[in-house]
C-alpha positions as CSV (number, residue, x, y, z in Angstrom):
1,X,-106.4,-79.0,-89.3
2,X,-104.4,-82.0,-88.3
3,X,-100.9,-80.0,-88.6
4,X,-99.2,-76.5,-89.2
5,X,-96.0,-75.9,-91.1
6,X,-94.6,-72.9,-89.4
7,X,-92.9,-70.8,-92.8
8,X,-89.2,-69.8,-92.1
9,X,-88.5,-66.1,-91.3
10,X,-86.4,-64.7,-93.9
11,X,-86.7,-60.8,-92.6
12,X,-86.9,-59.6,-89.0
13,X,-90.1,-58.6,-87.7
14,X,-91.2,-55.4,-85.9
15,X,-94.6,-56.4,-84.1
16,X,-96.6,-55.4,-81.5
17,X,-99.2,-58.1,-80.7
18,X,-102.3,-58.2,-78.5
19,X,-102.1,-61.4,-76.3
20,X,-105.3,-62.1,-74.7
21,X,-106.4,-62.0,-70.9
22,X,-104.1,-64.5,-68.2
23,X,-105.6,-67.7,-67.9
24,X,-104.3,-68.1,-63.9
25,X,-106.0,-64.9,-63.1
26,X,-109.2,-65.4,-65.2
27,X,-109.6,-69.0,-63.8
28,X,-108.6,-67.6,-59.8
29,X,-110.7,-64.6,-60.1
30,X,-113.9,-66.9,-61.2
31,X,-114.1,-68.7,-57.8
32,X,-113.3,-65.5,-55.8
33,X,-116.1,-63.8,-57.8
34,X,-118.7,-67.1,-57.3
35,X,-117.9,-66.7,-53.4
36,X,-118.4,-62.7,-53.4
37,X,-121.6,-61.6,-52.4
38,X,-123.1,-59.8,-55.2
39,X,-121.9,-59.3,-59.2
40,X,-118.4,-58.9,-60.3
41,X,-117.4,-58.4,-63.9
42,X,-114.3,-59.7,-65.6
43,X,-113.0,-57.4,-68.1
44,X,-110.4,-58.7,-70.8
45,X,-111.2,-62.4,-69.3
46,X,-109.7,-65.6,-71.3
47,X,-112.1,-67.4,-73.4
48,X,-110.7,-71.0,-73.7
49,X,-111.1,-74.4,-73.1
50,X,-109.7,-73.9,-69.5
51,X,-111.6,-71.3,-68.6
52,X,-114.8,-72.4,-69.8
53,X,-114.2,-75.6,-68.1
54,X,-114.4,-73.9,-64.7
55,X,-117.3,-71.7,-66.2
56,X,-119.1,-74.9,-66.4
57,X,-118.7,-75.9,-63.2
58,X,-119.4,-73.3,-61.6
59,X,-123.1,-73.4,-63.6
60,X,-123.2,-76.6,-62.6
61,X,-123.0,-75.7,-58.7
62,X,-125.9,-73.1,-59.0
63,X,-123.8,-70.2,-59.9
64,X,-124.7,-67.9,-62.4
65,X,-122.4,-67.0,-64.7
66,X,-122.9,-64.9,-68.2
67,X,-119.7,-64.7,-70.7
68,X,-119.4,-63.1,-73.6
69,X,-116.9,-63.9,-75.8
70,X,-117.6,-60.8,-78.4
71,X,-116.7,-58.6,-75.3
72,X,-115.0,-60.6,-73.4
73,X,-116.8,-60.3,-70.4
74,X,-118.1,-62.6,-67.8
75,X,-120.2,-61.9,-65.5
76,X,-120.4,-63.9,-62.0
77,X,-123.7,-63.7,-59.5
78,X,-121.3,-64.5,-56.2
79,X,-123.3,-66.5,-53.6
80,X,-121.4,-65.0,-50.4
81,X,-119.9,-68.4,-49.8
82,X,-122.6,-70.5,-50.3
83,X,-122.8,-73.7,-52.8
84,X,-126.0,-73.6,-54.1
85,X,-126.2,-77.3,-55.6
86,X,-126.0,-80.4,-53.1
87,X,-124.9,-82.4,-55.9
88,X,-123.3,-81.9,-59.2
89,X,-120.8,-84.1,-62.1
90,X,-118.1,-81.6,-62.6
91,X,-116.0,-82.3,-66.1
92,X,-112.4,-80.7,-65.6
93,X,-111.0,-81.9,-69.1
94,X,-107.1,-81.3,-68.5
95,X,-107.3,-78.4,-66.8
96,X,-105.2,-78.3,-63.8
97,X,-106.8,-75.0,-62.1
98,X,-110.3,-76.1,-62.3
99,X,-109.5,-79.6,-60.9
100,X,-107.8,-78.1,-57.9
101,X,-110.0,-74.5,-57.3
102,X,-113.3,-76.3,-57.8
103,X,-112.4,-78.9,-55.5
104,X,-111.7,-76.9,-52.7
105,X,-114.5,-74.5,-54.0
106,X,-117.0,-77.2,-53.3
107,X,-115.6,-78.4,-49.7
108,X,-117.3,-75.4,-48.6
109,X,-120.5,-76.7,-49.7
110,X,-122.6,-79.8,-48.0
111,X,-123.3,-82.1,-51.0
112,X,-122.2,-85.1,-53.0
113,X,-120.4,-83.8,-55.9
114,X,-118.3,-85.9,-58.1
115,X,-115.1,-85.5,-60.8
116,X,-113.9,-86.6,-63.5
117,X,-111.4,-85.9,-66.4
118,X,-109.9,-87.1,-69.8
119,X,-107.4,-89.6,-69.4
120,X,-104.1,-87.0,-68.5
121,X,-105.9,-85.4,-65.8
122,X,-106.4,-89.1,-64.1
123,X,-102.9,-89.2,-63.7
124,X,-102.3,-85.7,-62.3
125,X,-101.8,-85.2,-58.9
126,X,-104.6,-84.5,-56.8
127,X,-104.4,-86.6,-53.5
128,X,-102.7,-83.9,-51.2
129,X,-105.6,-81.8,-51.4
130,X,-108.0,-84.8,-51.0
131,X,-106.3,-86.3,-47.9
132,X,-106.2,-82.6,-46.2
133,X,-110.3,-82.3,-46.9
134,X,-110.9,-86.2,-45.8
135,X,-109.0,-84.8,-42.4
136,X,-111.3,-82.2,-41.9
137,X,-114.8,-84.0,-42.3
138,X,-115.2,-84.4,-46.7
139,X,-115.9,-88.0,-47.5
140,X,-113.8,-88.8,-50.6
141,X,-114.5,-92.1,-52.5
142,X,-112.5,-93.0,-55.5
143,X,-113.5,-94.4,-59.0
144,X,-109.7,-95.8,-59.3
145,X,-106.5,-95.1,-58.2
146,X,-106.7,-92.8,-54.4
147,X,-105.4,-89.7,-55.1
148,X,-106.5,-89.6,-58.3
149,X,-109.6,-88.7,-60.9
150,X,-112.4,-89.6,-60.5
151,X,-113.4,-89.6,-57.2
152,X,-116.6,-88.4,-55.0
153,X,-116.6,-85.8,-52.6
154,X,-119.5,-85.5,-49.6
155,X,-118.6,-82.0,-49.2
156,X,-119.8,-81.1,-45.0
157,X,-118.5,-77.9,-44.7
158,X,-115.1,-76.7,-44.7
159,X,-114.2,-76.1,-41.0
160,X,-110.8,-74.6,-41.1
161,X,-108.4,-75.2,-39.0
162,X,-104.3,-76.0,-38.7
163,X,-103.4,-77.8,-42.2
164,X,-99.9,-79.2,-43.3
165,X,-99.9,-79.7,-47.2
166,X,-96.9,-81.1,-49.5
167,X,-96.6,-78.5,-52.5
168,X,-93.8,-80.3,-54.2
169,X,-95.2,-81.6,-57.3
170,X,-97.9,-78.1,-57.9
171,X,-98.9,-75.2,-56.2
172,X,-102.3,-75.1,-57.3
173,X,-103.4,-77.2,-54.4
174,X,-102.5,-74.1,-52.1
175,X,-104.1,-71.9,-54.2
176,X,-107.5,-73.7,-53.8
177,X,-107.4,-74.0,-50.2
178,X,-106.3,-70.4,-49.9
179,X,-109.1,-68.9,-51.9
180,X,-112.0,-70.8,-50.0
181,X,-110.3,-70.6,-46.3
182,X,-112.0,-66.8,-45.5
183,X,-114.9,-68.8,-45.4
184,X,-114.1,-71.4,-43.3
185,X,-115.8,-71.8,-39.7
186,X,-112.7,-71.1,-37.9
187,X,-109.2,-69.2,-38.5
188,X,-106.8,-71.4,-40.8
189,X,-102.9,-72.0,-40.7
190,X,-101.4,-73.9,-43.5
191,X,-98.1,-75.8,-43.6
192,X,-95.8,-76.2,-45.8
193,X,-93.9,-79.5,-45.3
194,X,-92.0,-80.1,-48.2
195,X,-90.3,-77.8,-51.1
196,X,-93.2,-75.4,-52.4
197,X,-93.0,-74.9,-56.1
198,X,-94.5,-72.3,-58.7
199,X,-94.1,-69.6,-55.7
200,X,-94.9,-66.6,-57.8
201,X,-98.6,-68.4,-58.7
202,X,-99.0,-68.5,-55.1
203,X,-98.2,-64.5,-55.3
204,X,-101.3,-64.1,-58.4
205,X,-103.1,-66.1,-55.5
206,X,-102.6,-63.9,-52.5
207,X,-102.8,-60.5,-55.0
208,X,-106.0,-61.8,-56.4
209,X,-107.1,-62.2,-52.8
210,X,-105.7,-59.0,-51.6
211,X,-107.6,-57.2,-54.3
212,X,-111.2,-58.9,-53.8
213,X,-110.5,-57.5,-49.9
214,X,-108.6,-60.3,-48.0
215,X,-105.3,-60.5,-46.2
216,X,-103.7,-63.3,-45.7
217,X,-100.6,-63.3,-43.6
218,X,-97.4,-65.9,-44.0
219,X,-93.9,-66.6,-43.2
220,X,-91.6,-66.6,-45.8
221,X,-94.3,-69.3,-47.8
222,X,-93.7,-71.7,-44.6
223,X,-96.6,-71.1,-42.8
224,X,-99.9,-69.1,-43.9
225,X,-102.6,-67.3,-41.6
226,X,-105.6,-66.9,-42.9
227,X,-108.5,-64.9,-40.8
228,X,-111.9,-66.4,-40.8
229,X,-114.9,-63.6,-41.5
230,X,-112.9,-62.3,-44.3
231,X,-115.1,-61.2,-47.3
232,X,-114.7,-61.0,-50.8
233,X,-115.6,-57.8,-52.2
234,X,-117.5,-57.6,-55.6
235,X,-116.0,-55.8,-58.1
236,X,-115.3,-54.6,-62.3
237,X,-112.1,-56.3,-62.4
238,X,-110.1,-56.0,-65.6
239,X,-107.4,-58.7,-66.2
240,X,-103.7,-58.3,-67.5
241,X,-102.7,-60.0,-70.9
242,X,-101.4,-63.9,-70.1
243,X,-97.1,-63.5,-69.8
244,X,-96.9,-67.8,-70.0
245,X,-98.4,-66.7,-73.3
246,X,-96.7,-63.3,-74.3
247,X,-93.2,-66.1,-73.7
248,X,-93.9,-67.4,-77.6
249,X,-93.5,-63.7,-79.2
250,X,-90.9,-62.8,-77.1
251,X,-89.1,-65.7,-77.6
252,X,-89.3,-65.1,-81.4
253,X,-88.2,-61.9,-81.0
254,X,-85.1,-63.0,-79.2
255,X,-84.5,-66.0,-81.8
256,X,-84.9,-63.8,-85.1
257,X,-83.1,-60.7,-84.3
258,X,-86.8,-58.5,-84.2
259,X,-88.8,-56.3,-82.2
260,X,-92.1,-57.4,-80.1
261,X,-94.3,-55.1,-77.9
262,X,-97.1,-56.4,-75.8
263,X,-99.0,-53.9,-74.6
264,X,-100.8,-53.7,-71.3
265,X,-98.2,-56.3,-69.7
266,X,-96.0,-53.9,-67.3
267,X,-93.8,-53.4,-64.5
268,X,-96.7,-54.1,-62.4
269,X,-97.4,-57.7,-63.0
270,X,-98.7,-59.7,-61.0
271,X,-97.4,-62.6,-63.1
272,X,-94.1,-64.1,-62.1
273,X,-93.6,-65.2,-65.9
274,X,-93.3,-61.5,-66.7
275,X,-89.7,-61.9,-65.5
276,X,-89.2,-64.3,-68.4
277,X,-87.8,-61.3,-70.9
278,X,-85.2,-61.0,-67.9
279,X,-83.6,-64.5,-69.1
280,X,-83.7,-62.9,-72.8
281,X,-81.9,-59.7,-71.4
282,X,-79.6,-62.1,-69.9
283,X,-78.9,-63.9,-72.9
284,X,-78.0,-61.0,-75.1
285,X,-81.6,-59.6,-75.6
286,X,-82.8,-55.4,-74.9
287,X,-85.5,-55.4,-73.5
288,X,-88.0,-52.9,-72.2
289,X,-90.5,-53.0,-69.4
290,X,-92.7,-49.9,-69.0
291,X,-96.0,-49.2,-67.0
292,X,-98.2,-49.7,-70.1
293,X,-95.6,-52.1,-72.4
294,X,-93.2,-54.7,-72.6
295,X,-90.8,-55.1,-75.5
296,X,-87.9,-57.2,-76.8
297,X,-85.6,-57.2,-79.6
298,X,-83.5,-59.7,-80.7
299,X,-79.7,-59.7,-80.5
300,X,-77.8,-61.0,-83.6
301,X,-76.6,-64.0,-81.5
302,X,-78.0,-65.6,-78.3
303,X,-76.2,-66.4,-75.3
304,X,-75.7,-69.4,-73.6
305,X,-77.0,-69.5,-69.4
306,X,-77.5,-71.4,-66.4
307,X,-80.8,-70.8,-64.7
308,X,-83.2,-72.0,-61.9
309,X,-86.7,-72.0,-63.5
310,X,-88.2,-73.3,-60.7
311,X,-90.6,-70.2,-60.0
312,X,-91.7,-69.7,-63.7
313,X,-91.8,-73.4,-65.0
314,X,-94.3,-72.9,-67.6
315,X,-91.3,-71.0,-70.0
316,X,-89.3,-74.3,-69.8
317,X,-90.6,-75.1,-73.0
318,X,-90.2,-71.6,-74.3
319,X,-86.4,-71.1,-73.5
320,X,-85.8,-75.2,-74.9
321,X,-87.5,-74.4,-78.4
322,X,-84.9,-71.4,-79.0
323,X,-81.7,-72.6,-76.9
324,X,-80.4,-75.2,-79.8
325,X,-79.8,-71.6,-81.5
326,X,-77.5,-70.1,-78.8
327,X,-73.6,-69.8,-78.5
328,X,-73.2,-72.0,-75.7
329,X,-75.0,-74.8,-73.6
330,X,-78.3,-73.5,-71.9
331,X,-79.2,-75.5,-68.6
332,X,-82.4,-75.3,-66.9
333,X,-82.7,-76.6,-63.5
334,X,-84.9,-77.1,-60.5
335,X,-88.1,-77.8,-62.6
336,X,-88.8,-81.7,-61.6
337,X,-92.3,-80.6,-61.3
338,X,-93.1,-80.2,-65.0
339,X,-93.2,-83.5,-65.2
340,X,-96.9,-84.2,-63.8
341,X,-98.0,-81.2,-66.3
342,X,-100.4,-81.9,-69.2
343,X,-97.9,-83.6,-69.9
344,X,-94.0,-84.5,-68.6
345,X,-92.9,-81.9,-70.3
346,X,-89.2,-82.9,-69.6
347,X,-89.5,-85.9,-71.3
348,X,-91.3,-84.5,-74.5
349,X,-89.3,-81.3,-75.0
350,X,-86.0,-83.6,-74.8
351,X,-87.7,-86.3,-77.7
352,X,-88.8,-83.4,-79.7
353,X,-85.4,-81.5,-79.6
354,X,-84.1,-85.1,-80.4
355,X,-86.1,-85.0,-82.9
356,X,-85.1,-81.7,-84.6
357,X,-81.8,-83.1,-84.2
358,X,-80.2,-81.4,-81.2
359,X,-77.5,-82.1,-78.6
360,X,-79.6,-82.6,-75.1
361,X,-79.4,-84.3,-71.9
362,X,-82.2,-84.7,-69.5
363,X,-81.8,-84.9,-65.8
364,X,-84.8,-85.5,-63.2
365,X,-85.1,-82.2,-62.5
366,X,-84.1,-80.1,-65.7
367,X,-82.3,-80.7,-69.0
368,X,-78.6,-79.1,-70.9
369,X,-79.4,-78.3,-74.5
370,X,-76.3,-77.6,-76.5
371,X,-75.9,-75.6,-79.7
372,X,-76.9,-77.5,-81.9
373,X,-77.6,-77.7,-86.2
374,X,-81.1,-78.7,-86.9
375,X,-82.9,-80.1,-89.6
376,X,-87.3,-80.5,-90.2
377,X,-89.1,-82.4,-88.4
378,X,-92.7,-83.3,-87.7
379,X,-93.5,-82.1,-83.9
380,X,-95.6,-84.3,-81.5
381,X,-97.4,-82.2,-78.9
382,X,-98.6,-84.9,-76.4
383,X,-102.0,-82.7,-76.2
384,X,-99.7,-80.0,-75.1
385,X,-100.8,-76.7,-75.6
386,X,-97.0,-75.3,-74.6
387,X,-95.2,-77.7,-76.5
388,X,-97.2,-76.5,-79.6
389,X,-96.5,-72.8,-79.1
390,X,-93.1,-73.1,-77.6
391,X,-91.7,-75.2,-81.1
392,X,-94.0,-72.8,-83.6
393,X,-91.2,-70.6,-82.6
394,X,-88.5,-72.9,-83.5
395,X,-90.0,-72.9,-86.6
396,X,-89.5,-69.3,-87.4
397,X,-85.1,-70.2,-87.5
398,X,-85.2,-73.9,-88.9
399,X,-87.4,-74.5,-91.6
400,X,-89.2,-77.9,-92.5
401,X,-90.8,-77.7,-88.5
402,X,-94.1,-78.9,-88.7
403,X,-96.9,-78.8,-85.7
404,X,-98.9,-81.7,-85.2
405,X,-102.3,-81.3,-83.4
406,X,-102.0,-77.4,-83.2
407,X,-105.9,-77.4,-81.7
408,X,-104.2,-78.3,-78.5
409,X,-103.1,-74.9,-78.2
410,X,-106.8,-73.8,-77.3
411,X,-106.5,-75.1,-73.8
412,X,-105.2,-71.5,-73.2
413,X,-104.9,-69.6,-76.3
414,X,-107.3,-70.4,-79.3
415,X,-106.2,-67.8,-81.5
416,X,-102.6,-68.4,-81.1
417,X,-102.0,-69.3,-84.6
418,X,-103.2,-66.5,-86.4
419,X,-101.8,-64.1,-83.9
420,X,-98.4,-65.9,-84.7
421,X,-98.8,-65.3,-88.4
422,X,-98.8,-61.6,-87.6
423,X,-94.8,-61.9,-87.4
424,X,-94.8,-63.2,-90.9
425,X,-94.7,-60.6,-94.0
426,X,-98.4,-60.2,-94.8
């Protein structure tokens, strides 16, 4: 299907929806588990494109992995840090996470192993982590641009050590070199020097790690210490429902004056998104966080705000595709980063509120969007899997909004648009 029209809402909705398993966790948990020693079983894991990406390259490296879709299941044969393969062409598509973990997943290996992606991921940012592994004895030739896909790695064994890294543009970097440094020959500190973003996916990283068995120690996210010896432990580990995702039905909520419940998303959450019904309380919204739900209904009238999305960037979208229907200007700040995403997703939410007609201005590191009257319009979604789920909810307010290339959305969520049709009358 080349395009979606998304019908108009006449009624509210009283929901609850199952959103399925975190794509962060699902994708952090698979290279814990290929490092563990033993079998570890994912329970409620994401079946998508991203996560079978990394899926694949983990088979490809030797590492046996079963996933079942029907059950949603996948089982991992750890290899106690060991890289089976000494060679292997690892696809990463446009999936940030696998690009990152597996590259740091296979430093610890002694091989030639080479990357590649479709034409986005070429132009995401990759060379912080490269130059850091090139310092510590990982030959890195490029097939273009350094810093860059696609490039070789003559992986020698990750030795450890004292590493200074520039988070500034993602945090997934970090993550990778976190995950793989129990295993290293020799204790680790890492650096920050620059601004770290996407702090609380650097918290999923250190709770996935705390739960598989290893500490890691830091200062206020300046500095980390991580012990080398440390284990993974295997494990049944059941993952929480994705909160970037649960953002769409709670955001409809807000926008249509309804009721949503996701169940199994709680006041424990590991997932810094989570906090993103906080903005809807904030903007007129009740909300509800329990330890086995999470629920919002929708005020009559949305409230303009002023916020710092820095630590949950991925709602950016989200909170743009709803804030043309608030009573004042929303402004979201501190969120420069978005811009090496699947896409720069500053740039395409401002042409595509443009495009519904809406007030906006863009900055370099956020946008204003202004209450605004809109009319239809035909949404491009830049191969965007959050720009398509973030303006389905537009949709439901403004009718006419159509959504081009909804396949996109299966990056991270390929049954989104059936479970969206759930808040329609049946």
């Amino acid at each position: 299907m080349n395009n979606i029209t998304i019908p108009q809402l006449q009624q509210p909705f009283d929901a609850t929806v199952k959103i399925p398993g975190c794509k962060s966790i699902t994708n952090r948990v698979l290279v814990i588990a290929a490092l563990v020693d033993g079998e570890t079983i994912l329970e409620e894991a994401l079946f998508s494109e991203d996560t079978e990406l990394c899926v694949n390259c983990l088979q490809a490296l030797g590492i046996p992995v079963e996933a079942d879709s029907a059950t949603k299941q996948i089982t991992i044969q750890g290899q106690g840090g060991k890289i089976p393969a000494d060679h292997a062409d690892l696809f990463v598509g446009l999936s940030g996470t696998t690009a990152r973990f597996v590259t740091a997943l296979v430093a610890l290996g002694e091989g030639r192993y080479q990357f590649d992606g479709i034409p986005r991921m070429r132009e995401r940012p990759m060379g912080d982590m490269l130059t850091i592994l090139e310092q510590l004895g990982t030959t890195v030739e490029y097939g273009g641009q350094r810093g860059f896909m696609p490039y070789s790695m003559q992986a020698n064994r990750f030795p450890g050590g004292h590493i200074k890294i520039d988070a500034s543009k993602t945090s997934q970097q970090l993550s990778g070199l976190l995950m793989i440094t129990p295993y290293a020959q020799q204790d680790t500190m890492i650096e920050i020097t620059d601004k770290l973003v996407s702090i609380p996916y650097i918290d999923i990283t250190l709770q996935m790690m705390r739960d598989f068995g290893v500490e890691v120690m830091h200062e206020n996210y300046k500095r980390f210490h991580i012990k080398a010896g440390q284990r993974y432990k295997p494990q049944r580990y059941l993952i929480e429902p994705d909160a970037s995702n649960a953002t769409y039905f709670f955001a409809a909520a807000a926008l249509t004056g309804s009721r949503l419940r996701v169940n199994h998303l709680t006041n424990n959450s590991c997932q810094g998104d989570a906090q993103f019904v906080q903005v809807l309380a904030d903007m007129g919204c009740q909300v509800t966080v329990t330890d086995s739900y999470t629920e919002v209904v929708g005020p009559k009238q949305l409230h303009g705000l002023d916020i710092d999305l820095n630590g949950m960037s991925d709602t950016v979208p989200t909170l743009a595709a709803i804030a043309p229907f608030a009573d004042s200007p929303i402004t979201i700040r501190n969120v420069e980063h978005i811009r090496w995403k699947e896409t720069d997703r500053i740039s395409a939410v401002v042409s595509e509120l443009q495009r519904l007609g809406a007030t906006v201005e863009a900055f370099q590191d956020g946008l204003k969007i202004y209450p605004s009257t809109l009319q239809p319009a035909e949404i491009e979604t830049y191969n965007d899997h959050r720009m398509a789920m973030a303006f389905a909810v537009t949709g439901l307010k403004q009718s006419g909004v159509v959504i081009k290339d909804p396949i996109c959305t299966h990056k991270t969520y390929p049954t989104f648009f059936d479970d969206f049709k759930l808040l329609l009358p049946q």
